[in-house]
N, C-alpha and C positions, 0 to 999 in steps of 0.2 A: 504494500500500500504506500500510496506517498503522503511525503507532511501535509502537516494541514498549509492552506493559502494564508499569504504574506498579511497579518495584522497591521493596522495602524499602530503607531508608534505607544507602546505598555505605557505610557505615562498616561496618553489619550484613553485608554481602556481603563486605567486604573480610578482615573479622577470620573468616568463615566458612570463606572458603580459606586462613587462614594464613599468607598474605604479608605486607610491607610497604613501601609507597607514600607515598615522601613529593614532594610536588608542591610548585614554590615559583615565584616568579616575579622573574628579577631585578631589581634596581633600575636597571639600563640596560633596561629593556624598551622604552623613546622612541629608543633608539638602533638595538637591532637586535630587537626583539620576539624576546628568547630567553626558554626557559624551562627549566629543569630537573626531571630529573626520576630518582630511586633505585630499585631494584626491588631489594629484598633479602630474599635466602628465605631465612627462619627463623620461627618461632614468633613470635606477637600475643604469648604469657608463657608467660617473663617476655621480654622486649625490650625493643627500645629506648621513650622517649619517645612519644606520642603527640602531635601538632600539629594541632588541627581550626579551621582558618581557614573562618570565616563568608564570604558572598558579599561582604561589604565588604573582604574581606583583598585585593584591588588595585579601586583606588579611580581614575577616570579625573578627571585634576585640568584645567582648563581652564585656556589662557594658560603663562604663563610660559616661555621662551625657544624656541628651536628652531624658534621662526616662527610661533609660536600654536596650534600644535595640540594636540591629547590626548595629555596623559601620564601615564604610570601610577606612581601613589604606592605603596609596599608600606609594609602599615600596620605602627605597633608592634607590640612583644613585650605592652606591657601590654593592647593593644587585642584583640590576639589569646587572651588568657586570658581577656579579658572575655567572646569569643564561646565560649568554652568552655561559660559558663553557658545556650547559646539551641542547643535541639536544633531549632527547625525553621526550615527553608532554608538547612541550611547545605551546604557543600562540603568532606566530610568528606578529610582528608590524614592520612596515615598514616608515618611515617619516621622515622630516626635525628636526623637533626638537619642544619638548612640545609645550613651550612659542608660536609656530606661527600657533596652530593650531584655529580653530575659530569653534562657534557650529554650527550644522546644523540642518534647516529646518524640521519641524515635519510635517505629512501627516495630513490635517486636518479632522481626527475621532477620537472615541473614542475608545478605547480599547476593549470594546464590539463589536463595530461596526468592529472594523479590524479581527475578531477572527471568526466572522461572514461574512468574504468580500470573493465577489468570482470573476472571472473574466469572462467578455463577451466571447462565443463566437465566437461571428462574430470578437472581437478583433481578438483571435487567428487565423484565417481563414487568415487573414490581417495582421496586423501591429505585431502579433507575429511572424510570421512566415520572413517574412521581414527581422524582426532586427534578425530570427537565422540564414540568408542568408549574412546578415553583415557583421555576426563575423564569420562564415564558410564557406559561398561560395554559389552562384549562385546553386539552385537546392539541399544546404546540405540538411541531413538527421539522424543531432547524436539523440542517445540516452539522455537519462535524466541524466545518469552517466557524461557525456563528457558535455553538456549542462551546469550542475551544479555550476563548477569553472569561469566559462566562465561570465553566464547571471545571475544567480541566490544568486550567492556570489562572494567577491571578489570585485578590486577595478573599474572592469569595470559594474560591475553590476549595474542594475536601483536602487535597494534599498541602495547601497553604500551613496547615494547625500542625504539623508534622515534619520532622530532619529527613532527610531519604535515609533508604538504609541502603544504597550500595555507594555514597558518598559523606553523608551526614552532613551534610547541606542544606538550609531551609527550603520548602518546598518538597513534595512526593508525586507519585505519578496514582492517578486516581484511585488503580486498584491496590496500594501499598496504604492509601486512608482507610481502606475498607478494614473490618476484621475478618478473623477466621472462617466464621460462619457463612460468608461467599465470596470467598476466596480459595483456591487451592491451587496447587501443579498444575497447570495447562495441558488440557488434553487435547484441545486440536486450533490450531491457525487459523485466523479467521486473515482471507487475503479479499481485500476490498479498497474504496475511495474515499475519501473523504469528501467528497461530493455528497454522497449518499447521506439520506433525512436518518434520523435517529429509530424512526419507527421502521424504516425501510431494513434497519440493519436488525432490529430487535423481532418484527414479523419471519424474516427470513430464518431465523437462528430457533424463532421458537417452528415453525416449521418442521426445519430442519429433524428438529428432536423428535417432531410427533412421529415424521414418518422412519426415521429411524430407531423409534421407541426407546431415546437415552432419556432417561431421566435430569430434568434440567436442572434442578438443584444438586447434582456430581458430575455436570458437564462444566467444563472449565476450558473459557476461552479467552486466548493471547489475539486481545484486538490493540493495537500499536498506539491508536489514540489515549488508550485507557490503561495502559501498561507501560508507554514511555513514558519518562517524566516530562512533562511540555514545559514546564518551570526552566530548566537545561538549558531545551529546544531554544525556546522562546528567549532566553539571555542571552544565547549563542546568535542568534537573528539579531538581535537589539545591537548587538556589538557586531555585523556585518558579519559573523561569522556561520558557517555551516556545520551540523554535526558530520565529523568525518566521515566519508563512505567507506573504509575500511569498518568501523564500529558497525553500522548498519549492518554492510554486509556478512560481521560475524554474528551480531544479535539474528538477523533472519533465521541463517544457519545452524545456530545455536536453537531455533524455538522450532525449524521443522528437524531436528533431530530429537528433540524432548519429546514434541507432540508427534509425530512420525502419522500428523493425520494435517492437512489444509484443502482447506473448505471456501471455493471458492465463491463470490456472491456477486452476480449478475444481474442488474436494474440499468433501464429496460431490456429485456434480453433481445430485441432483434434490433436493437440500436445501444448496446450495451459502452457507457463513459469507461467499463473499464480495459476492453481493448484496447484504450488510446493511453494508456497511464504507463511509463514503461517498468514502474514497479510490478505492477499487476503480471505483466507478462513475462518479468523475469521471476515471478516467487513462482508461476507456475510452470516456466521452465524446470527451474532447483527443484521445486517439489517430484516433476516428472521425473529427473536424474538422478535422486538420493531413492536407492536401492531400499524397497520396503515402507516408503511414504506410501501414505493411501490420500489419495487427493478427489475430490468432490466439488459437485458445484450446486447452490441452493441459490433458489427462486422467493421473492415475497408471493404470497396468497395471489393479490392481482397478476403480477407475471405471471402464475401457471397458468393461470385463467386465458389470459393474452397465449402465451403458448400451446395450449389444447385449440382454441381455438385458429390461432395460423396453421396446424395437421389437417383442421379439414377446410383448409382455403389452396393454401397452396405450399406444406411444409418443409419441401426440399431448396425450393426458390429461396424462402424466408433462414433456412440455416444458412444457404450460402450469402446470402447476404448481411447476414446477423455477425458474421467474424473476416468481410473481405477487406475490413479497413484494418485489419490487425499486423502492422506494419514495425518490426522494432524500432526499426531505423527510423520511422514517424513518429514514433510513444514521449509521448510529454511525459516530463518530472516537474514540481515544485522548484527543487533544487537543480537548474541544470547541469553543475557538478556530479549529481548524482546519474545523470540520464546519460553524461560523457565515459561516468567510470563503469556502470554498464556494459552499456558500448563497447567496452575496451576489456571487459572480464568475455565477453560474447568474442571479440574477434581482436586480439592483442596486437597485431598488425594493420590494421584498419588507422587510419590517421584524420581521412575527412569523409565529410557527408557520400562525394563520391563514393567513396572505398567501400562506405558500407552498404551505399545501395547496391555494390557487385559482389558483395561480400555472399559467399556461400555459406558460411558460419552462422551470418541474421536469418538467409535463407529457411536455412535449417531449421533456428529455432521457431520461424515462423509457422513452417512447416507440421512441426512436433505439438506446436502447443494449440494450431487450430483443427490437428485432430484429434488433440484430446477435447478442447470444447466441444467439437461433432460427433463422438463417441457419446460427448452426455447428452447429447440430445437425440440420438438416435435411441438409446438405454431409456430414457425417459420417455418418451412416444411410443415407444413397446413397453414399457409398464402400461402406463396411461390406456393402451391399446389392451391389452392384457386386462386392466381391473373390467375394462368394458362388458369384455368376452363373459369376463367369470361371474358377471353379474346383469347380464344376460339381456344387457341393453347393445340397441343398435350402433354399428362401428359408421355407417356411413362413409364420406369421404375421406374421413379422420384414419379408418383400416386401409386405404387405398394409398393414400400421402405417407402413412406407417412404414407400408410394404415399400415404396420407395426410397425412404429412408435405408429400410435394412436392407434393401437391394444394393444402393450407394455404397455399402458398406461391405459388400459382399456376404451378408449373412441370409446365404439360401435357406435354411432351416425357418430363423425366426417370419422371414417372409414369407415362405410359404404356409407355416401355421397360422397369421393372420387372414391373410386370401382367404386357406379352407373356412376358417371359421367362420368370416362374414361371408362366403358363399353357403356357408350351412345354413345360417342364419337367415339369409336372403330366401333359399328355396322352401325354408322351414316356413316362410311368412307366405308361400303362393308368389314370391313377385321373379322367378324365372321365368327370364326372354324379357324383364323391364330393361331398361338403361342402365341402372346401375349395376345389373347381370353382367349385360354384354361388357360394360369398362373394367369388370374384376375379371371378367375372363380372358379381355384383352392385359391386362397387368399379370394374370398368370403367364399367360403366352411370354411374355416379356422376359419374367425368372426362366423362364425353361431356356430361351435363347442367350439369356446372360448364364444357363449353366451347362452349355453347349448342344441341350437338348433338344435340336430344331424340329425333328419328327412332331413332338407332341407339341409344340408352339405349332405347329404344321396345322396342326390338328383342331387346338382349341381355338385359333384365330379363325378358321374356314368355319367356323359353327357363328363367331360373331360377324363377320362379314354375310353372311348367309342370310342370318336373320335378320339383320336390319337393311340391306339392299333394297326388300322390296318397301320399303317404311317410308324413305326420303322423299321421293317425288310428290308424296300423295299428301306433305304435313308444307304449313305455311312456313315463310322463311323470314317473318322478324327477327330482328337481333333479339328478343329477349322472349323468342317463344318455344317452343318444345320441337319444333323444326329444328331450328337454328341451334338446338343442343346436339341434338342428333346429327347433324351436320357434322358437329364439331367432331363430335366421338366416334362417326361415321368416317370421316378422315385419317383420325387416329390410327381407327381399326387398319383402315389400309395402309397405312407407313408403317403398324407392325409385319402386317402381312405381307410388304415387300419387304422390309426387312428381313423377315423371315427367308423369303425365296434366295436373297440376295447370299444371307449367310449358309443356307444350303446350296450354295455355288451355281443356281439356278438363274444364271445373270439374264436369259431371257423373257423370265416369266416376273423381274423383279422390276423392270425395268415400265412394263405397261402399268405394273400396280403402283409404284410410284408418281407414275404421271396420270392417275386417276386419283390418288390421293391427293397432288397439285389444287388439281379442277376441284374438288368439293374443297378444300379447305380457301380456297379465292372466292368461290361462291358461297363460302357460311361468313364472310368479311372477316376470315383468319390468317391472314397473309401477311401480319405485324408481326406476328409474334417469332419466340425463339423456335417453336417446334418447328413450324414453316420454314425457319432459318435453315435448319438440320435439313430438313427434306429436301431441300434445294441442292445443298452439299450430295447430300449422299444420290441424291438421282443425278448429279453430277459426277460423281465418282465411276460410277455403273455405266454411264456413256462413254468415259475415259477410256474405262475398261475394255469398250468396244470400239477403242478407236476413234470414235463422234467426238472427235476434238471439239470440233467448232459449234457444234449443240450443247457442250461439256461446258464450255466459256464461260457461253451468257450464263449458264443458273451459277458458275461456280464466281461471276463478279457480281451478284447479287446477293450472294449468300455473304460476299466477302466486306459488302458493303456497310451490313448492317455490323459488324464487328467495330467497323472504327468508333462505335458508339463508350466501348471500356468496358465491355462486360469482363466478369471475372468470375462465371457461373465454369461446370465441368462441360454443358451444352457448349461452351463457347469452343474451349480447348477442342471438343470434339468436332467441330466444322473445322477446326484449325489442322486438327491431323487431318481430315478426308482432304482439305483442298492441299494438304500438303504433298499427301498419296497421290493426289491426281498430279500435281508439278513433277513428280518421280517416274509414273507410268509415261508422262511427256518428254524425259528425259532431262528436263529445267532444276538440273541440282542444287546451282546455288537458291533460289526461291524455295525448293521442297526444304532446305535444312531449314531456312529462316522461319518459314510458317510452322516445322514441326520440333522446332525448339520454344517458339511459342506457345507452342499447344502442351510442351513436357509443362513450361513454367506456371501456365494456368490449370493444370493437373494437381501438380504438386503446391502449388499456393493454396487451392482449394481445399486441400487434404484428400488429393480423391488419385492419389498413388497408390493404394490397394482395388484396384478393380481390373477388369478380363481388357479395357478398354484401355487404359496407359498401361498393359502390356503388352497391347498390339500397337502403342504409338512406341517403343522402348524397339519392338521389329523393325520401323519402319524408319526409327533413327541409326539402326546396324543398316539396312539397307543401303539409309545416304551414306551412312562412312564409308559401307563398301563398296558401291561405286566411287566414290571420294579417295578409292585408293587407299583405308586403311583400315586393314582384313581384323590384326587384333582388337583395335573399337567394338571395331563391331562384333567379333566374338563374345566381348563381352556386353555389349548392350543384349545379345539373344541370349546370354544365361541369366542376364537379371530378368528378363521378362521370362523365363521358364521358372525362375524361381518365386515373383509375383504371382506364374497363376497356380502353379504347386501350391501355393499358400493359400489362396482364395478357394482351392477347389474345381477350378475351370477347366478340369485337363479335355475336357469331353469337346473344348471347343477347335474351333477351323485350326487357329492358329496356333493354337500346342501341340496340334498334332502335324501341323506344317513346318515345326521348327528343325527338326533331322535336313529338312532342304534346307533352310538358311546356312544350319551350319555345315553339310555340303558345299555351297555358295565359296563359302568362307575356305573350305579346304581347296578347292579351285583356284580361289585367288593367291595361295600359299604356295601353290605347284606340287599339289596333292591328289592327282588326283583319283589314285586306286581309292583312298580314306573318302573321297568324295563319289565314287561311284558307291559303297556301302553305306552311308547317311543317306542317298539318293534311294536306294532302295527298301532303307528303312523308312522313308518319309513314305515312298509308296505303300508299303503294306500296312502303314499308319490313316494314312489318308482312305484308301478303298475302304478298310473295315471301319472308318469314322464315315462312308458314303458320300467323300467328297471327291470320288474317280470319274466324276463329269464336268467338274467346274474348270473355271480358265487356269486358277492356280495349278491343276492337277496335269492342265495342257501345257502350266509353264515347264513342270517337273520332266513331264517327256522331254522336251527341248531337250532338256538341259541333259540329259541324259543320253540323247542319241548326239548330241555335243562331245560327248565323253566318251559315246564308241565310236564316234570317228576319228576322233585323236588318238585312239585307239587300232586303228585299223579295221574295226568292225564295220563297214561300210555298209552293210544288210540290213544290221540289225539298227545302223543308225537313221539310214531311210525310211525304216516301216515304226519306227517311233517318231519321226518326227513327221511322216503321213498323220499318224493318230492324235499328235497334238494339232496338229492341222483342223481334224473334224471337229475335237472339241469345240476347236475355237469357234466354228465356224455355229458349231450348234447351239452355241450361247450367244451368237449376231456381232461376234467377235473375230469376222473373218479380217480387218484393218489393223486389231490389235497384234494376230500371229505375222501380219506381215510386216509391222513395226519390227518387233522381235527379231525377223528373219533377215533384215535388212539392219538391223544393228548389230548382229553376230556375225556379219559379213565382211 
């Protein structure tokens, strides 16, 4: 979390509540570092004297007896009037007069024990909340900023009546006023802003506990406002100074190894202030990195509400846009000192703003820490989705938005047990063959093809295309009437269902369905949006494929057009790799690298580096390097993408069972190529039994193989293989593409 925001000048705060503070520091301070300190309520005027000692008013003198160490001088009476004349950096004191000050009261712990204290709770539920009603009124609600001067420092404050106990110093940090009774060892971090309203942080915290059934009077949290000393802080500010970032950064350190639990709390969650903090983003880096932290994030009451509700609007839209401003290298501090040293613990070479925006280091942690926010929100929307089911209420489009999420994430299991359930649910009610049938069963089709299973995508998309074909013509076509829905999901239907064709290498039956999917979605006035964006790409791509350059074009500079807009969705990245693929099938290498290292960056900045789909752009960036001339690149871009879909589970799809030819490909360009004639024919026996022995890829693998027995001498057996890549091609409308090919291998 970062400090709270820069106060007016402690004198102006002090004479504003009427009290008076007078702070002093003895002249044994080398003996026992004591300090004094007055708290006397009465009237600023008339009263007593005024004392405003400057940052020089204790002065650390070096040498002289006690064994050479630092001692502290307390300056003159005259030196002290002379700071009278200098209002900036000073360390304003407020009091009667030295002689009548007396010491005060130390909290009884230890210095470890205070460094270590966190506060109940069920206090704050109660008795904090209480005393912010006090000082601000029936029902207030400040911020930590407004709060600060008030409760937290200052001469009304609880730690005012109290010495610290890790310096013995006048002043404590709020939860060292507290006693035992709610206070204990901090059990878990609370990482948050100081922006945030009092109730915002106290709703979320009690939350927290219900749903994870801790009992809040033994729940004990290290919140930094309420556990530093601000008294410190706040002298350290007055005198121009900043608490070191070293200190910080070991207290943080120190409080997620105690609590070995941070809890992180997001207001508003889909325009969350704490993306942009760059504490925020470093405690949830550290937390992610320290081995055995368990890190969390809680919502107040309204936010979930706001959250449940964007699942059944449009929840995958709503996540990526809820964490695309999460920039380290953007992340504001308080303290810019502290946002520099950051900075410089993230990438210790990094020198200026440039460096760090190329920096792969911020990259990274960008990368890390926005999918763990997306992990909790995906976790969270299958709960949410989950209580639904078991409580036997309708999932709606909340179960549909769900499964997308867990699809994002590659979690086929939990996607598909939502689908069935709201399809049970659905037929349980009589409403199969409504609308909302037909769109679950096109979102099933959808997992099946993201889990390489196209037959049955095959299958359950021809039942939704089926039924609702004859539906359209006959229903009006307002923008807001039950036509114009049906349009829209009418459309849908069909971009899965060529999709479908497309990824069972059926490139000629994918090709018509895509461009009937065009026409209804320009006729239901859908032709803004991203999906239409995708279709244009991808029915772009499929003409490539065939060669149709110049039909290819136009949809692939329309598709391209709407990009310069900044999106930063995974839709975006993925027009970015298809028109990247198609610059590669054109031979246009330098444009294919460019467009398909933008599509890795908007992959990976999204969090969406675990799907089947940036590990077919991961192929397709080994590809450019091996054309590009260099074979080990790319060898290894094709084992990180075999090791991506190993992990997700995807192995069933086109392209893990196509990679034995990539790296074939790669043995070839090595001057290998016996090792490349057996990858070759492992990629065949891969491909036929996955029933991809008709598509163009399968047409490419012939080539490339009767390549191999004529370099070979095989001159037979190299003609009647590349006859047979020939018909492929030709049977997919692909006869333009084999003669590319043939005339570039010439």
């Amino acid at each position: 979390s970062n400090g709270p925001p820069t106060l007016p000048p402690p004198m102006v705060a002090l004479a504003q509540r009427g009290r008076l503070v007078e702070m002093r520091r003895s002249s044994r301070m080398d003996s026992d570092d004591s300090t004094s300190l007055s708290v006397v309520g009465q009237s600023c005027s008339p009263g007593p004297p005024v004392q405003r000692l400057s940052q020089s008013r204790a002065r650390p003198s070096l040498g002289g007896g006690g064994g050479g160490g630092i001692r502290w001088q307390r300056p003159s009476v005259d030196r002290a009037q002379e700071d009278l004349q200098d209002d900036a950096g000073e360390l304003f004191v407020v009091g009667v007069s030295p002689e009548s000050s007396v010491a005060l009261p130390r909290p009884d712990r230890s210095p470890e024990d205070s460094l270590n204290l966190g506060v109940s709770i069920a206090y704050l539920q109660t008795e904090f909340l209480d005393e912010v009603e006090g000082h601000f009124g029936a029902d207030a609600d400040p911020d930590y900023g407004t709060l600060n001067p008030v409760m937290l420092f200052g001469p009304d404050a609880r730690g005012a009546a109290f010495r610290c106990p890790r310096d013995g110093l006048p002043g404590c940090s709020y939860a060292d006023a507290l006693d035992s009774d709610h206070t204990g060892t901090a059990t878990v971090m609370l990482s948050w802003c100081w922006r945030y309203s009092v109730r915002t942080v106290v709703d979320a915290l009690t939350q927290w506990c219900e749903r994870s059934g801790r009992d809040p009077a033994k729940t004990f949290v290290w919140q930094c406002a309420l556990c530093c000393n601000q008294f410190r802080v706040e002298e350290k500010k007055a005198r121009g100074e900043s608490e070191p970032f070293e200190s910080f950064v070991e207290m943080f350190e120190s409080r997620v190894c105690t609590t070995m639990h941070v809890v992180a709390l997001l207001a508003p969650w889909d325009d969350p202030v704490y993306v942009s903090r760059i504490w925020c983003i470093f405690e949830v880096w550290k937390a992610m990195t320290t081995e055995g932290c368990e890190f969390e994030v809680v919502l107040p009451v309204a936010e979930q509400l706001r959250f449940r509700d964007a699942l059944g609007q449009d929840g995958l839209l709503a996540m990526w846009k809820a964490f695309e401003k999460l920039r380290i290298q953007d992340a504001q501090a308080t303290v810019e000192a502290d946002r520099v040293n950051i900075l410089r613990l993230v990438d210790p070479d990094a020198e200026t703003q440039e460096d760090y925006e190329a920096s792969e280091l911020c990259a990274n942690v960008n990368r890390e820490v926005i999918a763990q926010l997306q992990r909790w929100c995906v976790t969270t929307a299958a709960a949410y989705a989950q209580d639904k089911i078991c409580a036997g209420r309708s999932l709606g489009h909340t179960g549909l938005f769900t499964a997308n999420l867990l699809m994002a994430a590659a979690d086929w299991e939990g996607a598909e047990a939502i689908l069935e359930a709201a399809k049970g649910a659905l037929e349980s009610a009589g409403a199969e063959g409504s609308l909302g049938h037909m769109a679950l069963l096109r979102h099933m089709a959808d997992l099946r093809n993201r889990q390489g299973l196209h037959e049955e995508a095959a299958e359950l998309i021809g039942q939704v295309t089926e039924a609702m074909a004859p539906c359209i013509e006959r229903e009006p076509s307002g923008p807001l009437s039950s036509g114009w829905i049906r349009r829209r999901e009418f459309a849908a239907a069909l971009r899965t269902a060529a999709e479908t064709e497309n990824l069972r290498g059926r490139l000629a039956a994918a090709v018509p369905l895509f461009e009937r999917a065009k026409s209804v979605f320009d006729y239901a006035g859908a032709s803004g949006t991203l999906e239409y964006t995708s279709l244009l790409a991808e029915l772009g791509d499929c003409l490539c494929r065939q060669g149709r350059d110049a039909e290819a074009e136009e949809l692939l500079s329309d598709a391209a057009e709407v990009l310069d807009d900044g999106h930063v969705t995974p839709e975006d990245g993925e027009v970015l790799k298809v028109l990247g693929r198609c610059r590669l099938l054109q031979g246009r290498l330098e444009e294919a690298s460019d467009l398909l290292i933008r599509s890795r960056r908007i992959f990976e900045d999204t969090g969406s580096s675990r799907s089947a789909s940036y590990a077919e752009l991961l192929v397709l960036l080994g590809t450019a390097s091996l054309e590009g001339g260099a074979p080990e690149e790319a060898s290894e871009l094709f084992d990180w993408a075999q090791g991506v879909m190993e992990v997700i589970g995807a192995v069933s799809r086109a392209e893990f069972l196509q990679l034995p030819m990539h790296f074939g490909r790669v043995s070839l360009a090595q001057g290998q190529p016996e090792e490349a004639m057996e990858l070759f024919a492992q990629a065949r026996e891969a491909m036929e039994g996955g029933g991809l022995g008709e598509t163009p890829e399968f047409a490419w693998l012939l080539l490339a193989t009767g390549k191999c027995h004529l370099a070979a001498g095989n001159a037979a057996d190299a003609s009647a293989l590349v006859e047979q890549s020939r018909a492929l091609f030709a049977a997919a409308g692909a006869s333009n593409a084999f003669a590319r090919l043939v005339l570039a291998s010439v």
